[in-house]
C-alpha positions in Angstrom: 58.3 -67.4 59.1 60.8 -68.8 61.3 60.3 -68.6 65.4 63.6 -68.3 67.0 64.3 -68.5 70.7 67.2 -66.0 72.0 68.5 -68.2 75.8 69.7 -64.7 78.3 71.8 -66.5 80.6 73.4 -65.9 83.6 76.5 -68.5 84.0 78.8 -68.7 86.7 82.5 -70.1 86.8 80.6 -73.7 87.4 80.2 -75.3 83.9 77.7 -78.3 85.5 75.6 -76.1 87.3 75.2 -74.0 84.2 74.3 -76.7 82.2 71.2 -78.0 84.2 70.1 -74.1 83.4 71.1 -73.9 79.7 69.0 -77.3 79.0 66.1 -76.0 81.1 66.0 -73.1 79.0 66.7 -75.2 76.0 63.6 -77.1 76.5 61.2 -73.7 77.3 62.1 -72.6 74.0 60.7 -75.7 72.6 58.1 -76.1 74.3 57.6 -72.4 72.8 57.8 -73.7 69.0 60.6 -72.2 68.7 63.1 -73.9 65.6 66.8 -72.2 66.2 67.4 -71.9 69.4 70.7 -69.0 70.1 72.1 -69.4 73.4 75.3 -66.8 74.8 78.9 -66.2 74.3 80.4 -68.5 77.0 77.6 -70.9 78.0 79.6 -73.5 79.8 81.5 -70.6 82.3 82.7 -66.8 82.7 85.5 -66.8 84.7 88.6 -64.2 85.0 90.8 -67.1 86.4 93.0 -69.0 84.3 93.9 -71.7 86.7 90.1 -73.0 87.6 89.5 -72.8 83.6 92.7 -74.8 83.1 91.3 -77.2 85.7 87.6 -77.2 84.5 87.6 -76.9 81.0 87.8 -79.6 78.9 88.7 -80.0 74.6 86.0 -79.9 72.1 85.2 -84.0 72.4 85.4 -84.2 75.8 83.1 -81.5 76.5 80.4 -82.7 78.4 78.1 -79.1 77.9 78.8 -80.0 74.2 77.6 -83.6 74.0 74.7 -82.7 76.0 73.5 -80.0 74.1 73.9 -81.8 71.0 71.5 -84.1 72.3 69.2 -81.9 72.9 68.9 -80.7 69.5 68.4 -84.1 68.5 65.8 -85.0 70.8 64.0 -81.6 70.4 65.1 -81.9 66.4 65.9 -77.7 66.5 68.8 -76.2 65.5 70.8 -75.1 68.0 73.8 -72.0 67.9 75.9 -72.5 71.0 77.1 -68.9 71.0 79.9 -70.1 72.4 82.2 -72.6 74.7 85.6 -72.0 76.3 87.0 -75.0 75.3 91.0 -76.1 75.4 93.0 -76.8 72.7 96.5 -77.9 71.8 98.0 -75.0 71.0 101.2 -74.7 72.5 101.2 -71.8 74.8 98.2 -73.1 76.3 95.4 -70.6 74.9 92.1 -71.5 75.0 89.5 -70.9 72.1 86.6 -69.0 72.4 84.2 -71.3 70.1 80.6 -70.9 68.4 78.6 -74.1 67.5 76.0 -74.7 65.3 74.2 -77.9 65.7 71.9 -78.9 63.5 68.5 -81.1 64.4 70.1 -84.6 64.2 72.5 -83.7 66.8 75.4 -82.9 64.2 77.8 -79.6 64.2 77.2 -77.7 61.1 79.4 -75.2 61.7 82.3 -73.9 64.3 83.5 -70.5 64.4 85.9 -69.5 66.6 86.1 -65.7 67.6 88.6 -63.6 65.2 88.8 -60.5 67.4 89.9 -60.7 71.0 88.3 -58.3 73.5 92.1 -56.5 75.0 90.9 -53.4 75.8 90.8 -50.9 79.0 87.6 -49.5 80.0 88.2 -47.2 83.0 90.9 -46.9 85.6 89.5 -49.8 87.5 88.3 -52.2 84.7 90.3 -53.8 81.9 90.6 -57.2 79.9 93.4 -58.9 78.1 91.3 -61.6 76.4 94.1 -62.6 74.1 96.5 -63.6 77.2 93.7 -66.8 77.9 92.6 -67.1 74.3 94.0 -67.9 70.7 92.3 -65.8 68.1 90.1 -67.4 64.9 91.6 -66.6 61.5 88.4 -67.8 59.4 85.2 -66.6 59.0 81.8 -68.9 58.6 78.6 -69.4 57.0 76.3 -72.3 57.7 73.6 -73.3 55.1 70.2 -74.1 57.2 66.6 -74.8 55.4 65.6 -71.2 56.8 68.6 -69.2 55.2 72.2 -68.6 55.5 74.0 -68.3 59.3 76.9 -66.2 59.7 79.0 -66.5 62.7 80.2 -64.2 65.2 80.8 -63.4 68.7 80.3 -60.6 70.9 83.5 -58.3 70.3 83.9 -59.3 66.7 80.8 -56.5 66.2 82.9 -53.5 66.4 84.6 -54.4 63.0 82.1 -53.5 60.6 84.5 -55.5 57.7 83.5 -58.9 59.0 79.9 -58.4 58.7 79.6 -57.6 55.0 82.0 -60.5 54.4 79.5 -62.9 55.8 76.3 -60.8 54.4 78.1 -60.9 50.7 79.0 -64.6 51.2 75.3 -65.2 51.1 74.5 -64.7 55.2 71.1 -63.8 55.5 70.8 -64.3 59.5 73.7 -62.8 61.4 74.2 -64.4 65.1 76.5 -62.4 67.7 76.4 -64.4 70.8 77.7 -61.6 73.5 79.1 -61.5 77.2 79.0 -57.9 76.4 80.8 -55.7 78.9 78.0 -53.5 81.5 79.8 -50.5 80.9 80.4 -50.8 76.5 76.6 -52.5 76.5 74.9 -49.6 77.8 76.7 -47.2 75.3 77.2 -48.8 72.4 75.3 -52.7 72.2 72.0 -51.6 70.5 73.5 -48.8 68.2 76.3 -51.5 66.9 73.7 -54.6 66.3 71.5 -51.9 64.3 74.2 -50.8 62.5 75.4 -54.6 61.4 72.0 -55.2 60.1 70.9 -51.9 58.6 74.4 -51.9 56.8 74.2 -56.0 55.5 70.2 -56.1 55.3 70.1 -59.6 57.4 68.6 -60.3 60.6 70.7 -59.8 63.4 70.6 -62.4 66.7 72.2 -61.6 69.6 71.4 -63.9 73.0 73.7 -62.3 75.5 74.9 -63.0 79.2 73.6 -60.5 81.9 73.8 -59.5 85.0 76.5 -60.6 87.9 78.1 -63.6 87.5 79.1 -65.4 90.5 82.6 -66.5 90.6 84.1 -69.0 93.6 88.0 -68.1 92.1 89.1 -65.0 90.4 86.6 -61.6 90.3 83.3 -61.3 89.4 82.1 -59.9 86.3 79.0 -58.1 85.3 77.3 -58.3 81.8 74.8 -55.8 80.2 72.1 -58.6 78.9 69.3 -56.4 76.6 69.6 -59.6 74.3 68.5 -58.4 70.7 66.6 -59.3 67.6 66.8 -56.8 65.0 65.3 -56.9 61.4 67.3 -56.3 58.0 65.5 -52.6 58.0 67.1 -51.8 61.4 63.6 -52.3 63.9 64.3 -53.7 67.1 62.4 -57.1 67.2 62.9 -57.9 70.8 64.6 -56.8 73.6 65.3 -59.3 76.6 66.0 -56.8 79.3 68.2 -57.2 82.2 66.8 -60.9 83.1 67.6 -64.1 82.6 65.0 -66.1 80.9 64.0 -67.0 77.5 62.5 -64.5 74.2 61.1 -65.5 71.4 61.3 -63.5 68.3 59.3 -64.4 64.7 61.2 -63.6 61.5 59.7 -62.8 58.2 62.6 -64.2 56.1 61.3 -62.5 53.2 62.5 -58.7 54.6 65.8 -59.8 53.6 65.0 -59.3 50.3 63.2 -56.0 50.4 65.6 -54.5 52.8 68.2 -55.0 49.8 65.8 -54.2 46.8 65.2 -50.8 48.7 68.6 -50.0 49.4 71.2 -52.6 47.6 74.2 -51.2 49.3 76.1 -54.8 49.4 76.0 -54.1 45.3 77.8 -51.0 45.2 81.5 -51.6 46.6 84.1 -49.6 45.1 87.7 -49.5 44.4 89.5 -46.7 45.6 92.5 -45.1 46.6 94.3 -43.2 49.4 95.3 -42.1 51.9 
């Protein structure tokens, strides 16, 4: 059995303020036994303007919710998925990456994974987002070895392309993490019937600690996030469900339903060539 801890956060556009909350948290999951500890997609800040995150954000080694939170793992000896941090980089138009994290118990990073699919889409009239025009898409997908089981890596948007999944799954991935800042308006229609799907169609464990609620912004808009952070098993149950509040669920996984989820129906055997149209 492994006790995991999803973190349901609420950031704002103030990466210090969130990070006294984040290692709060952190620390009531531990104190909760819990061994992997999943915090959400952007954990240091949610913000929709460029010029504070130019001005606030800092690169991977100089990122002080980084260091911190590696620390923590090493001082509470869990492992630790950062779901993920906005973090500079030095690409040449300026982009950003939107980075995953998983530390392991002596405070090292086991794996990064930075998010392949970028969320440009338009929601209503009155609602759209160009993720792309702040952030430089991944091109590599990842799997981390832990003593509980493979980790594959996502993040939030990357769960609408079905492909990625049963990459990771066929790679070995028996735990699939997608960190989210899902959208309020996508979340409510489509977040639980997606993470089902992912782990009803790869037969792992899906994890997916998510922002929620509104997120207060002192430049640019505010955002809202749907929360309902999930823990689904490899038959398709829903584990756990963290509801609209921040705050801290722990979820226990049998690691051994991997296994008969596949022997019952060993779909990730049975790809097939074909052709057309």
């Amino acid at each position: 059995m492994l006790r995991a801890a999803l973190l349901q956060l609420s950031v704002s556009d103030d990466p210090e303020a969130n990070l006294l909350r984040t290692r709060a948290m952190v620390a009531e999951a531990k104190a909760g036994g819990a061994e992997f500890i999943l915090t959400p997609e952007c954990t240091n800040i949610l913000s929709s303007d460029r010029a504070h995150q130019r001005a606030v954000l800092r690169r991977e080694d100089e990122d002080e919710t980084l260091a911190a939170l590696r620390a923590d793992a090493a001082a509470h000896g869990v492992w630790l998925l950062i779901g993920s941090l906005a973090l500079k980089t030095d690409d040449a138009d300026g982009r950003f990456a939107n980075r995953s994290l998983l530390i392991a118990p002596d405070g090292s990073i086991a794996a990064r994974y930075d998010k392949i699919h970028m969320f440009d889409v338009t929601v209503s009239a009155t609602e759209s987002y160009r993720e792309s025009e702040g952030y430089r898409p991944g091109d590599r997908a990842v799997i981390a070895d832990t003593p509980f089981g493979t980790v594959g890596l996502s993040i939030c948007y990357d769960l609408r392309f079905a492909y990625l999944f049963r990459h990771l799954a066929k790679a070995g991935a028996s735990i699939l993490t997608v960190p989210a800042a899902f959208n309020d308006t996508t979340g409510a229609a489509h977040w639980e019937t997606l993470l089902r799907a992912r782990a009803i169609e790869t037969g792992c464990f899906v994890l997916a600690p998510a922002q929620t609620g509104e997120h207060a912004a002192h430049q640019g808009r505010a955002r809202r996030t749907y929360g309902h952070s999930l823990a689904v098993a490899p038959w398709g149950e829903v584990l756990a469900d963290a509801g609209a509040e921040p705050g801290v669920t722990f979820v226990d996984l049998d690691l051994d339903e991997v296994a008969k989820a596949r022997g019952r129906v060993p779909s990730l055997l049975h790809d097939r060539e074909f052709s057309g149209p």
